[in-house]
BADOSE-508350 format. One record per atom (N, C-alpha, C): atom name; x, y, z; residue number from 1; residue in three letters. Coordinates in pm, 1 decimal, padded with zeros to 6 digits. Example, Ala and Ser with C-alpha at 12.3 -4.5 7.8 and 13.67 -1.06 7.14 Angstrom:
BEGIN
N,01319.0,-00569.0,00780.0,1,ALA
CA,01230.0,-00450.0,00780.0,1,ALA
C,01320.0,-00330.0,00780.0,1,ALA
N,01285.0,-00225.0,00708.0,2,SER
CA,01367.0,-00106.0,00714.0,2,SER
C,01290.0,00003.0,00787.0,2,SER
# end
This chain:
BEGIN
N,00438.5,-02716.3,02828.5,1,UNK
CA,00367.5,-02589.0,02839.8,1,UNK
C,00232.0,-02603.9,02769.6,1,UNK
N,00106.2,-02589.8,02843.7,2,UNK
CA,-00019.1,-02593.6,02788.1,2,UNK
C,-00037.4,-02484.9,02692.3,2,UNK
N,-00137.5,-02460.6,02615.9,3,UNK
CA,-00177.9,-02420.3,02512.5,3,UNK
C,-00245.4,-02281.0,02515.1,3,UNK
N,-00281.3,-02298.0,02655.5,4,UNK
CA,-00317.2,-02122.4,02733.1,4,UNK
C,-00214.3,-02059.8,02754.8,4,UNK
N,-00122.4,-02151.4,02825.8,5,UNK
CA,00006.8,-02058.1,02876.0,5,UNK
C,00088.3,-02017.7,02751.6,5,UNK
N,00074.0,-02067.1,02648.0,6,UNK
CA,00163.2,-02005.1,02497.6,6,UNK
C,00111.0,-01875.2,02475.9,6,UNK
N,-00015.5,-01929.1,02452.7,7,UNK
CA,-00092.4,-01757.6,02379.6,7,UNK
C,-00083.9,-01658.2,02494.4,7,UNK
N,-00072.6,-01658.7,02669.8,8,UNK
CA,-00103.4,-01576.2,02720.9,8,UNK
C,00056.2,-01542.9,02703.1,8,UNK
N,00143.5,-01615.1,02699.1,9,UNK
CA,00328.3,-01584.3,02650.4,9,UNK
C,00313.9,-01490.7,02523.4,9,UNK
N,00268.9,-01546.6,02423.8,10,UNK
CA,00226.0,-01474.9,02298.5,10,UNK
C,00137.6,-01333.4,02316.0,10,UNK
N,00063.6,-01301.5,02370.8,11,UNK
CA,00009.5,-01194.6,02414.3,11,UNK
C,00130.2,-01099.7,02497.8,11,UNK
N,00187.1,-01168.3,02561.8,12,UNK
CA,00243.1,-01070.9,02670.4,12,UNK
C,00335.3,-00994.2,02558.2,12,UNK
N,00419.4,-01132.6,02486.0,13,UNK
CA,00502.3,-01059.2,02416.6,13,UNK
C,00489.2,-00977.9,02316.3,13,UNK
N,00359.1,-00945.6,02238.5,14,UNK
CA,00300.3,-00869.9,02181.6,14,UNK
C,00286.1,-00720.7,02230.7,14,UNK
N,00273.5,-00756.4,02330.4,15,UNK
CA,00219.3,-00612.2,02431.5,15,UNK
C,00330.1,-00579.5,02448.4,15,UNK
N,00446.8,-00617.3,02491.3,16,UNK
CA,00578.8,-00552.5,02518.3,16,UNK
C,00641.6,-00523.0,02398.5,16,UNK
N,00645.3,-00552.8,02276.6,17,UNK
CA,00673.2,-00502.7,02153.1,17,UNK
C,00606.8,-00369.3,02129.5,17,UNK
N,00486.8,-00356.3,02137.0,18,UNK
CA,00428.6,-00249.8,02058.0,18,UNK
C,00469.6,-00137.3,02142.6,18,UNK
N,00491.2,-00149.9,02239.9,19,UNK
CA,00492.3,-00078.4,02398.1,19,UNK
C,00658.3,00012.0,02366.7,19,UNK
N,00734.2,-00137.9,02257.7,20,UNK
CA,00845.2,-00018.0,02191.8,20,UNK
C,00869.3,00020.2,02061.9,20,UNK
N,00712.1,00015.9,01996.4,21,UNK
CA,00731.2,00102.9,01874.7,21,UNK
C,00670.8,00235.8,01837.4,21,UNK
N,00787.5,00284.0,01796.3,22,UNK
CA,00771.5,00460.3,01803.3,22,UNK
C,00662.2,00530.0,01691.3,22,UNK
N,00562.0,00550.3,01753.6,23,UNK
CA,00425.6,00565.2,01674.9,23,UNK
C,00453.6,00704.3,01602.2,23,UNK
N,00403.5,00750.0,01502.7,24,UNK
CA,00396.6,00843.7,01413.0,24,UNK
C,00281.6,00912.0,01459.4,24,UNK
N,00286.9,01077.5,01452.1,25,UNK
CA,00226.4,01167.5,01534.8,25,UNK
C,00103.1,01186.4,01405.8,25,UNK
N,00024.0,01264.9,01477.6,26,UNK
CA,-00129.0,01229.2,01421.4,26,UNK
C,-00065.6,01340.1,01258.6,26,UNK
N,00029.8,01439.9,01301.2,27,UNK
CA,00063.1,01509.9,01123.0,27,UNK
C,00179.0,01472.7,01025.4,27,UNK
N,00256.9,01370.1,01111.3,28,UNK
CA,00340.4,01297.5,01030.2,28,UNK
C,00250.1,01170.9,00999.7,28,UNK
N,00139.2,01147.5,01052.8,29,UNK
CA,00049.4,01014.8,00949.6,29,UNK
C,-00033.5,01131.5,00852.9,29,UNK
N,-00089.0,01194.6,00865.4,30,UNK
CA,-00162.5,01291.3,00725.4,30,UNK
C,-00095.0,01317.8,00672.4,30,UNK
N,00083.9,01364.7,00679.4,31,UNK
CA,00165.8,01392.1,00532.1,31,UNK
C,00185.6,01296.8,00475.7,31,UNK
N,00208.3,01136.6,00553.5,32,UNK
CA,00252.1,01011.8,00482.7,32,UNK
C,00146.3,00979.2,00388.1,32,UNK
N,00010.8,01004.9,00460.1,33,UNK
CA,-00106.9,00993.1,00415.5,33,UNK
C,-00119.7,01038.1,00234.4,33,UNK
N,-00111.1,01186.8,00263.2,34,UNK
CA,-00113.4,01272.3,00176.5,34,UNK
C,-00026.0,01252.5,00008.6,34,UNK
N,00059.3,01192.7,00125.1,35,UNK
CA,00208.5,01132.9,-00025.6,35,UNK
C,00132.6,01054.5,-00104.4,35,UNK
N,00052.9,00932.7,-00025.7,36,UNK
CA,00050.0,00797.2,-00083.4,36,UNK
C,-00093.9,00814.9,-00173.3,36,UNK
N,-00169.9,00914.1,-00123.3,37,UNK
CA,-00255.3,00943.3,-00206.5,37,UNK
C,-00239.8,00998.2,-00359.6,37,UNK
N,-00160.6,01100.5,-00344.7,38,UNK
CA,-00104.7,01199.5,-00470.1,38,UNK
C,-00014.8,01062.3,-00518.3,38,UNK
N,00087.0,01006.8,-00458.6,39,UNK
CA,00158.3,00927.2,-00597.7,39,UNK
C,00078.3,00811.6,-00631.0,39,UNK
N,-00071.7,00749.0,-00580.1,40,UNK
CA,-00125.7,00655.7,-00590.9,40,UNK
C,-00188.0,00714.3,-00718.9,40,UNK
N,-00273.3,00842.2,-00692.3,41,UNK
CA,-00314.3,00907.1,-00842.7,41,UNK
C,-00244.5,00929.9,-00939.2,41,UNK
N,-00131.5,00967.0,-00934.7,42,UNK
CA,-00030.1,00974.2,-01019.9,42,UNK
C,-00015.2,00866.2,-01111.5,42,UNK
N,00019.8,00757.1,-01052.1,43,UNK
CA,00032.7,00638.7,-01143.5,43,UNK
C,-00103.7,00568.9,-01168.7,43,UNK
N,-00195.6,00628.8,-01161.4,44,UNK
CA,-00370.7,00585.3,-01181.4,44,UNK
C,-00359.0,00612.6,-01351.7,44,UNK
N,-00318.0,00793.8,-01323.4,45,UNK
CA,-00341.5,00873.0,-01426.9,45,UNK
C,-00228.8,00832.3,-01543.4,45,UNK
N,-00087.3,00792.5,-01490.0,46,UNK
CA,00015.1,00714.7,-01617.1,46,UNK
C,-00039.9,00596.0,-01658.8,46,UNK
N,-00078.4,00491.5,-01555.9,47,UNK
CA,-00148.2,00406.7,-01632.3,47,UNK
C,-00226.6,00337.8,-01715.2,47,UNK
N,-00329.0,00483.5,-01702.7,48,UNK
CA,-00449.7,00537.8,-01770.6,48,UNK
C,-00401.3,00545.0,-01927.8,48,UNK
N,-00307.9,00649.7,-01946.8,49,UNK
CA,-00250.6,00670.1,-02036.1,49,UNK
C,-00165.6,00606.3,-02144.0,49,UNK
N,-00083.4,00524.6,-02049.9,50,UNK
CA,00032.3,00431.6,-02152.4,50,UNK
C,-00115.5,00303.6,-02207.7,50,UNK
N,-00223.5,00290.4,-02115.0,51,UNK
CA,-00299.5,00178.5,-02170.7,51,UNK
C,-00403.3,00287.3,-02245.6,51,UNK
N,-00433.2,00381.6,-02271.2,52,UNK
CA,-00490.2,00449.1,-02383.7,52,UNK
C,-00417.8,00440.1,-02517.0,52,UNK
N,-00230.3,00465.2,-02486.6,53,UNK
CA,-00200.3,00474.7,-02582.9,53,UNK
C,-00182.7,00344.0,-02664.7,53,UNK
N,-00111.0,00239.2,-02587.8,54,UNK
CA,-00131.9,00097.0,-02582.7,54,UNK
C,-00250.5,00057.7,-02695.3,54,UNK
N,-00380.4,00086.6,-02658.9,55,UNK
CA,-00494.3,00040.7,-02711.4,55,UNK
C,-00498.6,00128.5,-02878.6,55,UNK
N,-00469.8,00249.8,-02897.9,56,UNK
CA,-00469.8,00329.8,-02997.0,56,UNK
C,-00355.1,00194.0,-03108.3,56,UNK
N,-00231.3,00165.1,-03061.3,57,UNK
CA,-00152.8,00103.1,-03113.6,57,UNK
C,-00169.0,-00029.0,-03188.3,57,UNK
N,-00297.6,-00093.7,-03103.4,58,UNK
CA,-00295.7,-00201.6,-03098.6,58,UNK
C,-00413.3,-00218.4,-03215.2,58,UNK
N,-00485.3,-00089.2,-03217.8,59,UNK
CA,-00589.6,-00078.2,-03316.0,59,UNK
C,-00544.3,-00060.9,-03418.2,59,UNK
N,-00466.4,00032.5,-03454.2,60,UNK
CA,-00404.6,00082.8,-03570.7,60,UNK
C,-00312.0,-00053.3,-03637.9,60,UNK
N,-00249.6,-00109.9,-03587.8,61,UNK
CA,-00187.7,-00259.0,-03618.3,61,UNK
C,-00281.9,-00334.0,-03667.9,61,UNK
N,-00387.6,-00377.6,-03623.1,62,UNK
CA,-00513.4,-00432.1,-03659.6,62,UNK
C,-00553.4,-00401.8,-03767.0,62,UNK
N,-00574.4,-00236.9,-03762.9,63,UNK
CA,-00662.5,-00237.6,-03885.8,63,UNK
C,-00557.8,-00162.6,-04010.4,63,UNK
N,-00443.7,-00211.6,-03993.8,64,UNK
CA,-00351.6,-00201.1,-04132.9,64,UNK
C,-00363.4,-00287.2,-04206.2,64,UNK
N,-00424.8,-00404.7,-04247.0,65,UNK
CA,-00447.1,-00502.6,-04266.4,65,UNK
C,-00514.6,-00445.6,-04416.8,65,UNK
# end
């Protein structure tokens, strides 16, 4: 099998896959959307924090000295 006839095999079968996957409607992608935003900030804002407090800790250790 030549090297055209793979990829145009590879193409076809691409196209017949997607052809059966069940796409998410334009307001079930803005709520998924919506999630990943809010818990992406969420853990922006914990991370923020445990490494604020982190750094407070790490100073105070330091300068007990």
């Amino acid at each position: 099998m030549a090297l055209v006839d793979k990829v145009k095999k590879f193409v076809l079968d691409v196209r017949l896959e997607l052809s059966k996957v069940s796409w998410p409607t334009r307001d079930e992608l803005r709520g998924s959307t919506g999630v990943v935003i809010v818990f992406s900030l969420l853990f922006a804002v914990y991370t923020f924090g445990a490494d604020q407090i982190l750094q407070m800790l790490v100073k105070l250790l330091l300068s007990a000295n």
